[in-house]
C-alpha positions in Angstrom: 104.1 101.2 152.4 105.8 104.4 152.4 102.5 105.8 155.0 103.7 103.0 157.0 107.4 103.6 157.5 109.3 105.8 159.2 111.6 107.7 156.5 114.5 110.1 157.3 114.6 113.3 154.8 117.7 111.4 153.3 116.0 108.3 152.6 112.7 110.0 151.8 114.3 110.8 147.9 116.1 107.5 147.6 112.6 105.9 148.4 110.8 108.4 145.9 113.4 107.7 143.2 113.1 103.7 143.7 109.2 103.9 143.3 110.0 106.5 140.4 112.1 103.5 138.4 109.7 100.7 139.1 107.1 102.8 137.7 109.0 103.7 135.0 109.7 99.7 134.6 106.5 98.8 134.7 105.2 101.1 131.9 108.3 100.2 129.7 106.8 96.4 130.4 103.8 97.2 129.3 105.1 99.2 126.4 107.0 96.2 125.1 104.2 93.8 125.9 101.8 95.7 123.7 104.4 96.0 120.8 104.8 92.3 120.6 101.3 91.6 120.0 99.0 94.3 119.3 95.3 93.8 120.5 93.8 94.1 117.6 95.5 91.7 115.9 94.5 89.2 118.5 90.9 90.4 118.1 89.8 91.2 115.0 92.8 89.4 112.0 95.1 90.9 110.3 93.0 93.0 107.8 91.3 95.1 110.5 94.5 95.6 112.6 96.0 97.2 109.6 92.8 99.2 109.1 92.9 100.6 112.2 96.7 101.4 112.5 96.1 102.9 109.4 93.4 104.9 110.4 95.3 106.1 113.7 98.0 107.9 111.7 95.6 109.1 109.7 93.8 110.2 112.5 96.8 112.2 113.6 97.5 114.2 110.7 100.7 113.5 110.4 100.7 111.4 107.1 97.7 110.5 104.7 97.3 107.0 104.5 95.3 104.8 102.2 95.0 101.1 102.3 93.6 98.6 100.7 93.6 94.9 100.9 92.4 91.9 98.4 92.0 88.3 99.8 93.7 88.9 102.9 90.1 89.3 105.6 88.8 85.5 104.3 92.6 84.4 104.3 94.0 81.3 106.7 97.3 83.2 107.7 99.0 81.7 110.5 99.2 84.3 113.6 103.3 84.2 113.2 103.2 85.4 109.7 100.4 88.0 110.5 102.4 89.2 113.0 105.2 89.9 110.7 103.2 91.2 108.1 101.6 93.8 110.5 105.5 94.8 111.6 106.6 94.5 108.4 103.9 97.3 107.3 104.1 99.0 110.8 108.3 99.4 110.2 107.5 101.1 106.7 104.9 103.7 108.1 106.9 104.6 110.8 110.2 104.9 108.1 107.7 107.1 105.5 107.3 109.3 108.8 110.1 109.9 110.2 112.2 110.2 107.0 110.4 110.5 103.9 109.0 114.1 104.7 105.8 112.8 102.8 102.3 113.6 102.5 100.6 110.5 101.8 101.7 106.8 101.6 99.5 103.9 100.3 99.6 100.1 101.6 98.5 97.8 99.6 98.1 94.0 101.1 97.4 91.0 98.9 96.6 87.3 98.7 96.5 85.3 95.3 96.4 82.1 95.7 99.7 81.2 97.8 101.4 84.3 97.5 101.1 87.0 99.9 102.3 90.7 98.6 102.9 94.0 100.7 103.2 97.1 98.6 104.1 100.6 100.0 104.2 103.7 98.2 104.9 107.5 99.6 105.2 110.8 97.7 108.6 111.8 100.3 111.7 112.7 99.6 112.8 109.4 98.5 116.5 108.0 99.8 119.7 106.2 98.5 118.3 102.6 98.6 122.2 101.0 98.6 121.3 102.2 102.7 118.6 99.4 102.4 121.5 96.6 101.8 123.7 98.6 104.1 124.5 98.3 108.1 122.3 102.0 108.8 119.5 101.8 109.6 117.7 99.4 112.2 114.2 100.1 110.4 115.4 98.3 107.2 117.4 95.8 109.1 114.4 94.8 110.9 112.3 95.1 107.8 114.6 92.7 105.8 115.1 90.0 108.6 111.2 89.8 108.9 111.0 89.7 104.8 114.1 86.8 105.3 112.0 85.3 107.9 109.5 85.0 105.5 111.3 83.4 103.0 109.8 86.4 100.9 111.8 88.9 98.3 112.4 92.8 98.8 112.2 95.3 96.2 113.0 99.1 96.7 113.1 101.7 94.3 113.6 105.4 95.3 114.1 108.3 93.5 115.0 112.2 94.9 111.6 114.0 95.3 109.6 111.4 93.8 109.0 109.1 97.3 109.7 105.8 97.6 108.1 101.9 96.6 108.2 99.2 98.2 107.6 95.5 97.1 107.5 92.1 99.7 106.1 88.8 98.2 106.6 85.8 100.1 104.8 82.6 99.9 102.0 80.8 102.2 
């Protein structure tokens, strides 16, 4: 298009800053799309997703993480719950990273008979967990409306330089 028009000088950085914002639009799209349902989730189930976000950060170096997961690769979750489950863990790794000034973190995932748990555990700084309950924070908002969602119970327990735990169980 723009080899095909005739631009003045004055229109020529209008024109360059339009194309600038739809690109800008169309990667934020895709940004968001890709959040909402990661690929390998879609793919591969719950269990490997979780693997393999797992294995990016690990990947990166910039946290140590270890997970492990009983019952979950032969369970029949629906994809709405696995989805929450996956942000539910996601939102916790990216809080032990940005906050927790941790070395390692572990994930544990589980499935007894109907009960799914989600345990998370860092060796950070650890917090005051009344900001859990409180309005800060939009990672523990979002992390107790998807556990609400769930119809599931959160536990948090925190103590200065001794990290952070935290405990989800929910029923199937």
């Amino acid at each position: 298009m723009k080899g095909n028009l005739i631009i003045t000088p004055e229109n020529q950085q209008a024109f360059e800053r339009g194309m600038d914002m739809l690109d800008n639009s169309i990667r934020e799209m895709r940004r968001v799309a890709h959040n909402m349902m990661p690929e390998a989730l879609v793919k591969s189930g719950l269990d490997t997703a979780l693997k393999d976000f797992c294995s990016d950060i690990n990947q990166s170096g910039i946290l140590n993480v270890h997970y492990e997961s009983t019952g979950i690769q032969e369970a029949d979750i629906p994809q709405t719950t696995a989805i929450t489950i996956y942000r539910i863990i996601q939102e916790l790794l990216n809080n032990v990273i940005k906050h927790a000034a941790a070395r390692s973190a572990i994930i544990q995932l589980n499935k007894s008979d109907d009960v799914i748990t989600i345990m998370a555990e860092d060796d950070g700084k650890g917090f005051d967990t009344s900001l859990v309950h409180g309005v800060q924070g939009r990672g523990w908002s979002n992390i107790r409306n998807r556990v609400d969602f769930l119809k599931g119970k959160l536990d948090v327990r925190s103590s200065p330089e001794k990290g952070t735990s935290v405990f989800v169980e929910f029923g199937l």
